[in-house]
N, C-alpha and C positions, 0 to 999 in steps of 0.2 A: 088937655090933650097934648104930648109932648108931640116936637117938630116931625117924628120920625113917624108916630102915628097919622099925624096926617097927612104926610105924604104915601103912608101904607093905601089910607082908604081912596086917598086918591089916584092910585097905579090901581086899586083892583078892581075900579069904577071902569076906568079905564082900559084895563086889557078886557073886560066883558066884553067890549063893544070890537075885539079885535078879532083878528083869526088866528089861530097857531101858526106857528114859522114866523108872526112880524114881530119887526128889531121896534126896540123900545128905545128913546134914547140914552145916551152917553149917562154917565155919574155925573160928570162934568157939568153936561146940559142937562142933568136936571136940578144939580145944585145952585145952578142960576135961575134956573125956571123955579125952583122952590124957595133962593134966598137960604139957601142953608148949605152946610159944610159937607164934603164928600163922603165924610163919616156920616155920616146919619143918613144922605142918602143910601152909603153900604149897606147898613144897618135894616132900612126898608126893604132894599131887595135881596137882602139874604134871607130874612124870610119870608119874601113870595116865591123865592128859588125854593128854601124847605119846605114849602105846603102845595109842592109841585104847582104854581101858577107861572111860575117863569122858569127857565134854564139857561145859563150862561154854558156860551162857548170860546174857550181861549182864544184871546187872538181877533176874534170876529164881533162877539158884542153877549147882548143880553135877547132871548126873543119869548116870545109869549109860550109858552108848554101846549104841546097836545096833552087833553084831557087822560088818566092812566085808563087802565082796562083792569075792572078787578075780575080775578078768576077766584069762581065758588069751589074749593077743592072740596065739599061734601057734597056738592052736587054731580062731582066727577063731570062736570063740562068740559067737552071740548073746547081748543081755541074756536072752529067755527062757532059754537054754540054761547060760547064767552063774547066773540065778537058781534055776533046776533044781537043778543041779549044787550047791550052796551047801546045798541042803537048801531053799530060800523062796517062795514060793509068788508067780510073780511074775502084776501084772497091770499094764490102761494106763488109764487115764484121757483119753478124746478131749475134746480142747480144739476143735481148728477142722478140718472138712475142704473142701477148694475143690478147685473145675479153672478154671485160668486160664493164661493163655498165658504161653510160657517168656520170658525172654530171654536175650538174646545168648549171656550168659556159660551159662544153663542147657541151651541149645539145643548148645551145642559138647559140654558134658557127656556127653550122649545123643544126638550125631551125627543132629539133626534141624535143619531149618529153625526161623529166629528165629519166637517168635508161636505155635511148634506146643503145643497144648497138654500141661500139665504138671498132676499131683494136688500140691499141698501140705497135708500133714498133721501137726498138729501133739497131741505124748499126752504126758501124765506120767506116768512110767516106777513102778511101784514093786516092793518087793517086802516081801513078808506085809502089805503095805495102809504102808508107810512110803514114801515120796515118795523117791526116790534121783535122777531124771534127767529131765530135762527134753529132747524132741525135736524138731527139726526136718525130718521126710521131703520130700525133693524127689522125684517119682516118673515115669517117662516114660509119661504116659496113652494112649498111643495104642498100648500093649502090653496095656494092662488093662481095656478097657472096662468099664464098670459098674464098678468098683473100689468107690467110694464108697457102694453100697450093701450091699455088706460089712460083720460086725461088726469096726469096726476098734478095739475093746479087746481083742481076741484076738492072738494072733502074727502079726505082717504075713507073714512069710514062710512061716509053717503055711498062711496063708493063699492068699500067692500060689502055694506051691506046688498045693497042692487044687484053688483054681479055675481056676489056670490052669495049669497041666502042667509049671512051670519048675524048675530045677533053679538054686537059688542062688549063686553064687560071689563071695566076697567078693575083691575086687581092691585096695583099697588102704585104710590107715587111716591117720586123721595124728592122733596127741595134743598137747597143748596144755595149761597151766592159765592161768584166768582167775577176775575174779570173776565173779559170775552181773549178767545187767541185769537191772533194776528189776523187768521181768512172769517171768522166768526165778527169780528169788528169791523171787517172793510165789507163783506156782506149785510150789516145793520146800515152801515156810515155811521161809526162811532168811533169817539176816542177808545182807545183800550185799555185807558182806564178807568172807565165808566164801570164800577158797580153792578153786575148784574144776577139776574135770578135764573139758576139752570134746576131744572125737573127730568125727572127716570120717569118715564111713564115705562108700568108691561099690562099687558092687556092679552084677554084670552076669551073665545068663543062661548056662546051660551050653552056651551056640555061642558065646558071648563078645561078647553085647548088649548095652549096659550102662545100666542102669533105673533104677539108685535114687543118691541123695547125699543125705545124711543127718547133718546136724551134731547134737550133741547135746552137754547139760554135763551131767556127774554131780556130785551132793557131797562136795568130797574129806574130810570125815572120816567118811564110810562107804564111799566106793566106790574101791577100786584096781584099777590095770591092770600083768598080770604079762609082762615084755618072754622 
């Protein structure tokens, strides 16, 4: 077994026993605690960093990775029902809610006149309280009245089915990776240059209305989507 291998099996022994967010030490200090060179320490932990068990953060160190969140894109799950399902306990964080008039391009979306009002909602996604996704809901308001006085840190769609008697159907998604902008990055707490995965969800009523678009970016080194 080369030097690098065993110091792999011994970090992954290792961070089992830890919690996500803890710093692992230095290259330095483990190239003395292993007896080997800083290279092949590197070597080690670039890939536990690729097999998402660690992530480095510039400047500050190496820590152990939250587990990813894989999302079933055939199973058309929500994040709630991805976070469910995961074992994590998901919640939102509301940023801004408005009703303001659509346009053009919004108004084709949901097969209304330009001008007609729309909800825009904007939450950050997490899950066990870790920042995962940052969203943007377009919503067609004149299906939802009173919408906005809703708790909208709860499930939108737990939601809109309860108050309003709808049956959700998701109609189409589109993935994409990009990096996150500037208020999309300081709403995660991430570098912006972090790689991440943005999704179009539209979605439309069990008569086949269609209410909601909904762009969103998740982090790609915790969040994946399974085709």
């Amino acid at each position: 077994m080369h030097k690098y291998e065993q110091i792999l099996e011994d970090l992954s022994g290792r961070i089992a026993t830890l919690e996500p967010g803890a710093r692992i030490p230095t290259e330095k200090e483990l190239a003395a605690e292993f007896d080997a060179s800083t290279m092949t320490v590197r070597r080690a932990l670039q890939i536990l960093i690729q097999n998402g068990q660690l992530r480095g953060v510039p400047g500050r160190g190496t820590f152990v990775a939250h587990p990813r969140v894989t999302k079933m894109i055939a199973s058309a799950a929500s994040f709630t029902d991805a976070m469910r399902s995961s074992g994590r306990r998901p919640t939102s964080l509301l940023v801004a809610a408005a009703v303001r008039p659509s346009s053009a391009e919004e108004a084709g979306w949901f097969g209304v006149r330009e001008s007609a009002p729309v909800y825009s909602i904007k939450r950050v996604r997490l899950g066990d309280g870790v920042p995962l996704g940052f969203e943007v809901a377009t919503l067609n308001a004149g299906l939802f009245p009173g919408l906005l006085g809703a708790n909208l840190e709860h499930s939108l769609y737990d939601t809109l089915t309860a108050q309003f008697g709808i049956d959700v159907v998701r109609s189409g998604i589109v993935v994409s990776t990009r990096r996150p902008h500037s208020d999309e990055a300081a709403h995660l707490g991430i570098d912006p240059m972090l790689p991440c995965l943005q999704t179009i969800v539209t979605s439309e009523t069990g008569d086949g209305t269609p209410f909601e678009h909904t762009t969103s970016i998740f982090r790609g080194d915790l969040y994946e989507i399974s085709l």
